[in-house]
C-alpha positions as CSV (number, residue, x, y, z in Angstrom):
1,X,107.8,15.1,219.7
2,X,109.3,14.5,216.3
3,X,108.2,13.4,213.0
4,X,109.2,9.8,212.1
5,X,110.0,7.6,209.0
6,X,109.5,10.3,206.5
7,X,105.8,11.2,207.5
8,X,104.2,14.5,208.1
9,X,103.3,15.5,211.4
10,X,99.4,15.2,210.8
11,X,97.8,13.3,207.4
12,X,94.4,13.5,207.8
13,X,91.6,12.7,210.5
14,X,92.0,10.2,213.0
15,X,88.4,9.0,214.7
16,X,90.3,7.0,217.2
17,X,93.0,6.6,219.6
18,X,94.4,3.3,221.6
19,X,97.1,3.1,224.0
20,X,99.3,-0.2,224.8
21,X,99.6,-0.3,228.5
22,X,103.0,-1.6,229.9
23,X,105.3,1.4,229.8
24,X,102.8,3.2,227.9
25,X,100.4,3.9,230.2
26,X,101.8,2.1,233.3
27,X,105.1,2.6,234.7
28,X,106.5,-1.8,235.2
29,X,108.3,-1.0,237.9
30,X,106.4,-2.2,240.6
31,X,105.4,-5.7,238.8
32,X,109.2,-6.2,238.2
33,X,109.8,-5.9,241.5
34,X,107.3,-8.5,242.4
35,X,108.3,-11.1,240.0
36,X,111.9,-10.1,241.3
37,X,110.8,-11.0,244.8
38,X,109.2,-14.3,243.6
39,X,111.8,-15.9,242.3
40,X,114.1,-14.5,244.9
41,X,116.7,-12.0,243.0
42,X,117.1,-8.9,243.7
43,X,115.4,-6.0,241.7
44,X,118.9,-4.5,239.8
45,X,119.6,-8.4,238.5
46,X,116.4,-8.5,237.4
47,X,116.4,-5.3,235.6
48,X,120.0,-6.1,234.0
49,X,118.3,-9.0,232.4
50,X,115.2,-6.7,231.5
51,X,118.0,-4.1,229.7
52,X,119.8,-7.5,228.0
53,X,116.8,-9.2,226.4
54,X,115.8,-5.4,225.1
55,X,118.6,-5.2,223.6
56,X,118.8,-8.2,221.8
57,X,115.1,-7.8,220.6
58,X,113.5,-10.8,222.4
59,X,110.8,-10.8,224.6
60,X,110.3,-9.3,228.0
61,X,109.5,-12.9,229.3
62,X,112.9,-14.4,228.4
63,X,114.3,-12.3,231.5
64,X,112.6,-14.1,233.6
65,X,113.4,-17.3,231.6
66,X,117.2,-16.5,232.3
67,X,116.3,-16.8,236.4
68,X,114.4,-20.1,236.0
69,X,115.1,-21.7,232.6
70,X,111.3,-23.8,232.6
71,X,109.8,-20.5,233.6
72,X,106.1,-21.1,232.5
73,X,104.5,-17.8,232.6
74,X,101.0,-18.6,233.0
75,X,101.1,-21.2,235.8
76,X,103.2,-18.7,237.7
77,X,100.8,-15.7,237.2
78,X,98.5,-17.9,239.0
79,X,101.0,-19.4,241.5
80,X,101.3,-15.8,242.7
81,X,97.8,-14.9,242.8
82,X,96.9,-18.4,245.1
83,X,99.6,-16.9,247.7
84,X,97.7,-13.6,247.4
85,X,100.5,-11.2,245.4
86,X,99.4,-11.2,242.0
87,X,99.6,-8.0,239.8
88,X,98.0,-4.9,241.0
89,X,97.6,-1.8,238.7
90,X,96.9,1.2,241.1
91,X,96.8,5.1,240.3
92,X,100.6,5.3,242.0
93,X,101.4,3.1,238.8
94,X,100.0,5.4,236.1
95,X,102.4,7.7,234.4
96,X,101.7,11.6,235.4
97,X,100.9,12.5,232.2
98,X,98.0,9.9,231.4
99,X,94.4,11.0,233.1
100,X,95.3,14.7,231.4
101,X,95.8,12.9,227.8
102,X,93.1,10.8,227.6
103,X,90.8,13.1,228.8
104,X,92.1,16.0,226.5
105,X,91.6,13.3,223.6
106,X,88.4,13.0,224.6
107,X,87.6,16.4,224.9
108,X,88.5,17.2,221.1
109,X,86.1,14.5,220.4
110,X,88.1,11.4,219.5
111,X,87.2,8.0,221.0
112,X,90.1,6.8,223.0
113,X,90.4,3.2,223.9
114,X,92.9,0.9,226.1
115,X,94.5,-2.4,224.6
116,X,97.5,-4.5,225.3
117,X,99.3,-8.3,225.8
118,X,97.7,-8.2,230.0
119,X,95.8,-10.3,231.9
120,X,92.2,-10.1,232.1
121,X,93.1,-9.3,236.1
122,X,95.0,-6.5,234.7
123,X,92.0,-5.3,232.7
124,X,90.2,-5.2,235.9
125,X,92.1,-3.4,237.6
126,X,92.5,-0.6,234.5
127,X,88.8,-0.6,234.5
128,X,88.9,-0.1,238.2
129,X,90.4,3.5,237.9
130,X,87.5,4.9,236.1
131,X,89.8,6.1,233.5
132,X,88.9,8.3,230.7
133,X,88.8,5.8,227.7
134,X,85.5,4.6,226.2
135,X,86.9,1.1,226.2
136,X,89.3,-1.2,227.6
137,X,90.3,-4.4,226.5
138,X,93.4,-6.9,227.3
139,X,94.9,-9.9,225.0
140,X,93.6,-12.2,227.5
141,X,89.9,-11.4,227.1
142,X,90.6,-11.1,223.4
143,X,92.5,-14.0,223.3
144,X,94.9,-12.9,221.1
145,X,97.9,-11.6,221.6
146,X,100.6,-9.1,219.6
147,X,102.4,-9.1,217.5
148,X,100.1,-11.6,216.4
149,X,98.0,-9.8,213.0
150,X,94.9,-10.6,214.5
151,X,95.0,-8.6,217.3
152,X,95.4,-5.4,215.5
153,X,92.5,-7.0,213.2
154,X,90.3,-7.3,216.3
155,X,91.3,-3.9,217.5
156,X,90.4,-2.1,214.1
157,X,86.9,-3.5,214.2
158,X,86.3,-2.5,218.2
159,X,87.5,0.8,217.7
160,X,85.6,3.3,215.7
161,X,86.9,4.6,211.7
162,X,88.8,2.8,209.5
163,X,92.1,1.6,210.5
164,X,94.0,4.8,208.6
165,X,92.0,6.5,211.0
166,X,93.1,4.4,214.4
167,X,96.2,5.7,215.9
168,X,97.7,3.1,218.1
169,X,100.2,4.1,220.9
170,X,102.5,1.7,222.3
171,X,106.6,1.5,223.2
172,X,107.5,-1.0,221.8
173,X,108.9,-2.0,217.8
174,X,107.9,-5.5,217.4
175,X,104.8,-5.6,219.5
176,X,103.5,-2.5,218.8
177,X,104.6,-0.2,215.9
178,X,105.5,-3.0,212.8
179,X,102.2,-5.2,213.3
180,X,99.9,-1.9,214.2
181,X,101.3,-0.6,211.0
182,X,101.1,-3.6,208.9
183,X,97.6,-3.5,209.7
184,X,97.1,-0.2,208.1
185,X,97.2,1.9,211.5
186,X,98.5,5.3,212.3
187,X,101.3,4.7,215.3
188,X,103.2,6.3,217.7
189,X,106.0,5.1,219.8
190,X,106.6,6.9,223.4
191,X,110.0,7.1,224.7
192,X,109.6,6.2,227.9
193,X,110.5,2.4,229.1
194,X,113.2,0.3,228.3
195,X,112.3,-0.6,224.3
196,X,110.8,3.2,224.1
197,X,114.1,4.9,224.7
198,X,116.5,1.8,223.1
199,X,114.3,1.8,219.8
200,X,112.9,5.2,219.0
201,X,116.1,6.1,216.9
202,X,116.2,3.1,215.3
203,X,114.5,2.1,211.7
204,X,112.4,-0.7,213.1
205,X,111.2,1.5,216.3
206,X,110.8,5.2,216.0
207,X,111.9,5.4,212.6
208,X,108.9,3.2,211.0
209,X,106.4,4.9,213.2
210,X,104.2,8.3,212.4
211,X,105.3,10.0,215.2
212,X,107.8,10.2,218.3
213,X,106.4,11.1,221.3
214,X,108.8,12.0,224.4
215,X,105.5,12.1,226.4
216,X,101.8,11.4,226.1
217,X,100.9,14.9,226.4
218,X,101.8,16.1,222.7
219,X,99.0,14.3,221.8
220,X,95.9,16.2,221.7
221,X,97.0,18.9,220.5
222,X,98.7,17.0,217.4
223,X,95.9,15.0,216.8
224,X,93.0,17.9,217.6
């Protein structure tokens, strides 16, 4: 764990902690593989495309656009959940370092919660863990999405303090560290994923966030 962006390691008390999901919390690499099987490429194409869009700082989606140009994301979500393979979230797809953070965050008394651009399908299936968070909560039940402001606006009014004293987790620059900051919230990019590791040298990514984390596990001891 590093410093980032000029700040001190610890600035004053944070009441809360949220955590993105994707790469985050949950390793993609099963859900790649399905869409991967759906549209009939195999898994290394699809991640090739993954790493290209990364790198050109668009969106995770365009990968699949590249496959099938008039990809509509939505309709296919559904699509796969009519012929019964829609997204799963299990306990093989948490990271190894997740149920020992959140609880540990818990334990020093700070209110941990779980937000991020899923599906309310996905949020069902987080909540289906029994995780240690106090709340969970997905774009699609919000209905709002990042980067867009108000999600971070929604987010600093579910989770308890003001948003200086919010930290919010995520991997990636665009979606999660610039608008969660813009909003006035503490943030911390993991390097884990592909826009963790590309981005947490970089101004935009690592350098604009509070901290640097190269796992969730620095965290309650940093933030206790």
């Amino acid at each position: 764990m590093r410093s980032a962006g000029g700040h001190s390691f610890y600035a004053g008390p944070v009441k809360s902690v949220v955590f993105d999901v994707g790469e985050t919390l949950v390793d993609d690499t099963r859900e790649w593989g399905a869409w991967a099987r759906w549209l009939g490429v195999p898994a290394h194409t699809l991640s090739a495309l993954v790493g290209a869009v990364t790198a050109q700082g668009r969106d995770n989606a365009d990968a699949l656009r590249l496959i099938r140009p008039n990809f509509d994301l939505p309709a296919e979500r559904q699509a796969r959940i009519n012929a019964g393979c829609g997204e799963q979230i299990t306990e093989a797809d948490l990271y190894g370092d997740v149920r020992q953070t959140l609880a540990g965050l818990r334990a020093r008394g700070l209110w941990v919660g779980i937000a991020g651009n899923q599906t309310s399908r996905a949020g069902d299936c987080l909540r289906a863990l029994d995780l240690p968070a106090d709340a969970i909560a997905t774009s699609q039940e919000w209905e709002v999405a990042k980067p867009d402001p108000a999600f971070f606006t929604r987010l600093a009014e579910w989770a308890p303090g003001t948003p200086g004293e919010i930290v919010y987790v995520g991997d990636h620059p665009a979606n999660d560290i610039g608008p969660a900051k813009a909003s006035g919230l503490r943030t911390a990019l993991v390097r884990r994923g592909p826009w963790g590791y590309l981005w947490a040298d970089d101004p935009e990514g690592g350098g604009a966030a509070d901290w640097v984390l190269d796992g969730l596990a620095e965290l309650p001891d940093l933030l206790s």
